[in-house]
C-alpha positions, 0 to 999 in steps of 0.5 A: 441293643436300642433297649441297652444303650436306652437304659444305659446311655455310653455317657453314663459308663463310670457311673454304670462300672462303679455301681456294677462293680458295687453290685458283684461284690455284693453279689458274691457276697450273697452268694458266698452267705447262700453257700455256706446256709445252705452247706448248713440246710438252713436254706433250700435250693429254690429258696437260695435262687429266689434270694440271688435273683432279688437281690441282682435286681435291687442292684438293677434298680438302684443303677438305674435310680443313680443314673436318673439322677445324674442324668436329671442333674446334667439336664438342669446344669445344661439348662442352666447354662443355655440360660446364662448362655441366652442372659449373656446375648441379651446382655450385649444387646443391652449395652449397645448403643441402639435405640430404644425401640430396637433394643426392646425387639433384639430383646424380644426376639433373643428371649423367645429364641434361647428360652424356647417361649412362643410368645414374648410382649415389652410393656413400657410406662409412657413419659408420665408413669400412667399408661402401659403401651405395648410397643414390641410383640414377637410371636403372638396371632391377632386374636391373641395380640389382642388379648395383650393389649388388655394386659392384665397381667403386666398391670398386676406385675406393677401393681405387685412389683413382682413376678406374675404366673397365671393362664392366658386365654386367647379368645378364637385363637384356633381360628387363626391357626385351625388345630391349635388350642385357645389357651396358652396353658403358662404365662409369666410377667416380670417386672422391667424397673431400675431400683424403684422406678417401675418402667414396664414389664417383661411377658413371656407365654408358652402352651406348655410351661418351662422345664424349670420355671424359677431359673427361668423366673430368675433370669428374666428378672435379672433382664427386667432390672436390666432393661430398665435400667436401660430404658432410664438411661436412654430416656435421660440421654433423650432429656439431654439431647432435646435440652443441647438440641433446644440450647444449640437452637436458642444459641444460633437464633441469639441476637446476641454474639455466643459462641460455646467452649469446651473444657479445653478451650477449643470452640464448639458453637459459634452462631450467625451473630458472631459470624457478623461480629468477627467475620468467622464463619463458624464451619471456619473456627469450630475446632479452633483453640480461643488463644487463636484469636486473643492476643498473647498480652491478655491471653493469662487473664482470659484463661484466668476468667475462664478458669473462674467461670468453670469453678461456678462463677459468672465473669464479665471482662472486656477483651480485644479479639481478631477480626477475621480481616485481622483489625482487633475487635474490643469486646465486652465478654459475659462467660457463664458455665454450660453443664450437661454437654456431652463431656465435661463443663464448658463456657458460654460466651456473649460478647458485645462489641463495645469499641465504639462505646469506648471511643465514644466514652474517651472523646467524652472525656476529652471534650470535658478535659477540654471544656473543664480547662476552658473554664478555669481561667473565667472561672478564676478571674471572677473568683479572684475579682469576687475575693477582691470586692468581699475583701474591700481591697477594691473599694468600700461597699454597701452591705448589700453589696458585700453580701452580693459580692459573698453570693458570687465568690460562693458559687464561682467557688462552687463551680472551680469545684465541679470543674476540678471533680470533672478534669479528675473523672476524666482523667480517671476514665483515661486511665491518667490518674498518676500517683506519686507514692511516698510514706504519708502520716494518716494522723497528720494527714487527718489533722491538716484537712480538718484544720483546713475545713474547720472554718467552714464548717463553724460557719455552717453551724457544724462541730468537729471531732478527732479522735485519731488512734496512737497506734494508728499506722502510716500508708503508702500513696500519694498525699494530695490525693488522700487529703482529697479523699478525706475532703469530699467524705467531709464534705458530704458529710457537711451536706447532710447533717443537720445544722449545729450537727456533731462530725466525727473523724475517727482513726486507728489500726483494724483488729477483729477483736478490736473494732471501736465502731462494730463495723464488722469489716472483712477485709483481705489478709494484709501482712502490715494490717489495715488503717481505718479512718471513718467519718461519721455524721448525724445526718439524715441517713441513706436508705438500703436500697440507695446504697449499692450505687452510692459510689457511682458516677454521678449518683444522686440518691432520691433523698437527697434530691428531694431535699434540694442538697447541693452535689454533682454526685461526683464526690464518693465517686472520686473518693472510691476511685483513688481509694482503690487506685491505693489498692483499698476499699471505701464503704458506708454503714447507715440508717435512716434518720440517725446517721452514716459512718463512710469508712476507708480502708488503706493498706498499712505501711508496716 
């Protein structure tokens, strides 16, 4: 029986039946053809048994042959599935959020456990791709550990980039474990990579090799891409936690006030310093939504910053923010984009207090305010004294002393000047400069300055030209403070053209496809168009590199220093404040020793 159900195990009866049935047929068959030759004595009796018994036991042998077969099939398709069996278990432990080192000895011992292998080795490429470390080994005695350590098998699966299948030695290993062989018979290494970055290798040893050594080859090829890829993922993520980790540090060590917003705008970071500023511990305000502290009236413009600084730009604006005391703080804000944080972008905030500075800033303007209106009433009775002896109104004078009494007017005039350029500065620092909006004619405008200064300027030895576009279109603002505008351009043009130097005011309505002076402007789209009025000199020239302050406070290039010209760096100032107060633009085009162009863009009225 043990001989029966050996040959023909109860799993293979259909298989058995089918062939059986296959077999009698045949049988009878033969049986029937011995019958009817040996009716005819073309066969003998001996003859005719030899024939049957043949031909039953070609029938036995080719029932056992399929059932070898199907049996052989049934064992691959069993094996396979305990591969992919043993590929899903180690799969899971891939993606889990282990570290690193424990997901390589899971690994290691899920692989030695359900692909039946003694001994299993992870080789891993250190940070710089040079050395091969061997940080896990499962079921491997010292001498052979040893023996791994050497790995020449791994090296050579990098140096292939491919799979490895050779003997391994493993010198004294039978004195370790009396009995057992000195070589393990098989040996397989497997590269560990993700695309092209090779990370390590995969070795796995037995004595005896796998009953299907290419499924198993494959398999552990698919685990290498994997672990690699793995490996790649957690080294990156170590890359950016050490980089939060070091930001996180550089931020709570900040002098400065920095606290962090996330994509939503609630507070992740707020250091020692901010603590100090705002009176917030940060255990206090973490988690807080940055509307909490903002007031409501300036809240659009902060989410207008913020929303900027996400799209990649850097924003500094000044903001009030709660004391913790519940006072207001006013605070410069510089905001820069933070990427690589857990999720999405955030913004890194530096804040400064500057009330102070404005408190400061504004009882300076007062006190010029004050100082500049002290001196007005001196100053205009020793200019109206000064026109009165120039005039001869107060008697005859000498030359001498009429060119005495023109020296005094001069400068008496000179000072009303700066005194009036600072009463405008501070009430521009005050947020005072009122404008009294109506339709102004740039072309009678334009004309009536230069009407006004042309006496001056013949006397200086200057000419002047107009040439004001007929299409030159009319603007909305205030007069007084246009015709100021177009004064001080003047004048410092004055200033820095050479003696008998041509001035030219030129006038007309901005187009792309026509501009007269190639100045090449960009300005916004504007329904009505632009006005552009430029005035242009033979002067010196302004440098490159002195032109991005030129419109500052109280900036005075080093030529102009150097060559003693009379300013207080005042004038373009001015000239550019009430120009964007006008919501326009003011800029210069120059060059060295050949003269600038300063131009005034104005919104058109219509």
């Amino acid at each position: 029986m043990k001989f029966t159900k050996d040959l023909f195990p109860p799993e293979t009866s259909p298989l058995i039946l089918r062939e059986a049935m296959t077999a009698v047929l045949a049988t009878l068959v033969i049986i029937s053809l011995g019958l009817y030759f040996r009716g005819l004595g073309l066969i003998s009796a001996r003859a005719f048994f030899i024939l049957i018994a043949a031909f039953a036991l070609v029938n036995l042998l080719t029932i056992r042959l399929s059932f070898y077969l199907v049996r052989r099939r049934e064992m691959r398709l069993q094996y396979h599935r305990q591969l992919l069996r043993a590929l899903n278990q180690v799969s899971d432990v891939l993606i889990s959020s282990l570290p690193v080192q424990e997901v390589l000895q899971t690994t290691a011992d899920q692989i030695a456990q359900a692909f039946d292998v003694r001994t299993v080795a992870m080789y891993v490429l250190d940070s710089k791709r040079q050395t091969l470390e061997l940080p896990v080994v499962v079921g491997a005695s010292a001498p052979l550990r040893q023996r791994l350590h050497e790995h020449p098998l791994a090296q050579r699966t990098l140096a292939e980039n491919g799979p490895v299948i050779n003997t391994l030695l493993a010198d004294n290993e039978a004195s370790a474990a009396p009995g057992a062989a000195s070589v393990l018979f098989w040996a397989m290494s497997v590269p560990m990579a993700a695309g092209s970055n090779l990370l390590g290798a995969i070795l796995v040893a037995n004595h005896t090799p796998p009953r299907l050594p290419d499924e198993l080859g494959e398999i552990l090829q698919t685990l290498g891409r994997q672990l690699g890829t793995c490996l790649e993922r957690a080294e990156a993520y170590q890359r950016l936690q050490a980089e939060q980790q070091s930001l996180a540090q550089r931020i709570a060590d900040s002098a400065d006030a920095i606290w962090v917003l996330d994509h939503n705008g609630r507070l992740l970071q707020f250091n020692q310093s901010a603590n100090a500023l705002t009176g917030y511990a940060a255990a206090a305000v973490i988690g807080q939504p940055w509307t909490d502290f903002v007031p409501l009236e300036q809240q659009a413009n902060f989410q207008r910053m913020l929303d900027s600084v996400l799209d990649g730009d850097h924003q500094i604006w000044e903001s009030s923010w709660r004391h913790r005391d519940g006072a207001w703080l006013l605070l410069e804000l510089g905001a820069t984009r933070m990427a690589g944080m857990a999720t999405e972008p955030g913004v890194q905030l530096i804040a400064r207090d500057v009330g102070a500075r404005t408190a400061a800033q504004r009882m300076r303007s007062e006190f010029m305010a004050a100082v500049s209106h002290e001196l007005r009433t001196p100053l205009s009775s020793v200019m109206g004294y000064a026109e009165l002896l120039t005039t001869g109104m107060a008697g005859d004078l000498t030359g001498e002393q009429t060119e005495y009494a023109g020296i005094i007017l001069k400068n008496t005039q000179r000072m009303q000047r700066l005194v009036n350029d600072l009463l405008e500065v501070s009430k521009l620092e005050a947020g005072q400069l009122a404008l009294n909006v109506e339709t102004v004619d740039l072309s009678m405008l334009a004309s009536g300055v230069v009407d006004a200064l042309r006496p001056l300027l013949n006397a200086d030895g200057m000419q002047i030209e107009v040439d004001l576009a007929p299409d030159l279109p009319a603007v909305h603002g205030d007069q007084p403070r246009l015709e100021q505008v177009l004064t001080n351009l003047l004048a410092n043009a004055s200033k820095y053209s050479p003696s008998g130097g041509l001035i030219r005011l030129v006038g007309y309505r901005h187009a792309p496809a026509a501009d007269p002076l190639r100045l090449q402007l960009a300005l916004p789209a504007n329904a009505s168009g632009w006005a552009i009025i430029a005035v242009i000199d033979q002067g010196m020239g302004i440098p490159p590199a002195e032109i991005p302050g030129l419109f500052h406070r109280f900036h005075r290039g080093q030529t102009a220093r150097a060559q003693r010209v009379d300013g207080s760096g005042l004038g373009l100032y001015l000239a550019r404040s009430i120009v964007e107060a006008h919501h326009g633009h003011v800029g210069v085009s120059s060059e060295v020793d050949k003269g600038s162009i300063f131009w005034v863009a104005l919104p058109a009225s219509g």
